[in-house]
N, C-alpha and C positions, 0 to 999 in steps of 0.2 A: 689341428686335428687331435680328437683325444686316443686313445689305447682301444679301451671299453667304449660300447654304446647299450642306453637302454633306444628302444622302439618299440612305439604305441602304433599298434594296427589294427584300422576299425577300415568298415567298408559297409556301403549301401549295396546289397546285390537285388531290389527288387523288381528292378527291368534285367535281370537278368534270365537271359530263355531258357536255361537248365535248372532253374530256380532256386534256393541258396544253396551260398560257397561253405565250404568248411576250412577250416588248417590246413587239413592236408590237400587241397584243392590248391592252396597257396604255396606250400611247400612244393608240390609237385611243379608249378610253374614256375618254381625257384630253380627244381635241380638243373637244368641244362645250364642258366648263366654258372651257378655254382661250378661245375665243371668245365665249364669254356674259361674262366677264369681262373681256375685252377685252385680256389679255397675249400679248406676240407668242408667236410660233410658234417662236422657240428655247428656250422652256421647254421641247417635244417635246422636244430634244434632251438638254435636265439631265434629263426624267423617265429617256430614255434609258438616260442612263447611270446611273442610281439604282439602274437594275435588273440591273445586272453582278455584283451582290453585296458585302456589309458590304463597308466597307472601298475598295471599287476605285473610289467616284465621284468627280467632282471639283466644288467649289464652283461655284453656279450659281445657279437662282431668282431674279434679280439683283432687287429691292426688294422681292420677295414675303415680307410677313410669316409665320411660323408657323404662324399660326392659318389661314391661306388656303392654305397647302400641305396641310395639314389636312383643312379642305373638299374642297381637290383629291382627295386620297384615299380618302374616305368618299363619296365621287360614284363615282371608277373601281369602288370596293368592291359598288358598287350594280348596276352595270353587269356585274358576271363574278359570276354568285351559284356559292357552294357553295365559293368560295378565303376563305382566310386571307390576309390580306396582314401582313405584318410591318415596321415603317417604322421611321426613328431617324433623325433629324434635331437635326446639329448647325449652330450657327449661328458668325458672329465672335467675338461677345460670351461670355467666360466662363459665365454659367446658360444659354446660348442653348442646351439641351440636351432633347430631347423622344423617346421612345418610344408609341407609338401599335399596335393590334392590332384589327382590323376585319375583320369577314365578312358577307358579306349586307349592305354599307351601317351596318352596327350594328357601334358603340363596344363594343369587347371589356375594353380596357385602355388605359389613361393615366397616361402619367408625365410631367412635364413641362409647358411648360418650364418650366426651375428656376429660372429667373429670376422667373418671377410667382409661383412660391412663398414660401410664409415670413413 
């Protein structure tokens, strides 16, 4: 598990019935896990920037392991039905590498990480 994570957050929302999502659509179906969990409120701000597109976030999540970023996004998943979300989360550490694909709250696909592979 690394410290820091970056996370790339892309999402298909066009069978979605309120019709496109934005950031704060995402965020908003963030805050409740964020406070049942008890992680401050500048997580908002890494999911934030997750959602800029592959590539443009910057390291954040600051001790949140993988697998609870994870949770995190199969909660938001649940909350915006009928999108695709698309996730890739890299960590510090070398395997710290994970792909994930969720719709409707439900595990599409998993890769990752590749660190507990093997």
């Amino acid at each position: 598990m690394s410290y820091y994570s970056i996370l790339d957050l892309a999402w298909d929302d066009s069978d979605y019935p309120k019709g496109s999502i934005s950031a704060k659509d995402i965020t908003d179906a963030a805050a409740p896990y964020l406070e049942a969990s008890g992680w401050h409120s500048d997580v908002l701000k890494d999911i934030e920037s997750a959602t800029r597109g592959f590539g443009s976030s910057e390291p954040g999540f600051n001790g949140i392991p993988s697998f609870a970023l994870i949770d995190m996004l199969q909660q938001i998943s649940r909350q915006l039905p009928n999108v695709t979300f698309f996730a890739r989360g890299l960590g510090e550490e070398f395997g710290d590498i994970w792909l994930r694909r969720f719709r409707d709250g439900e595990l599409l696909e998993a890769i990752g990480p590749l660190a507990e592979e093997g």
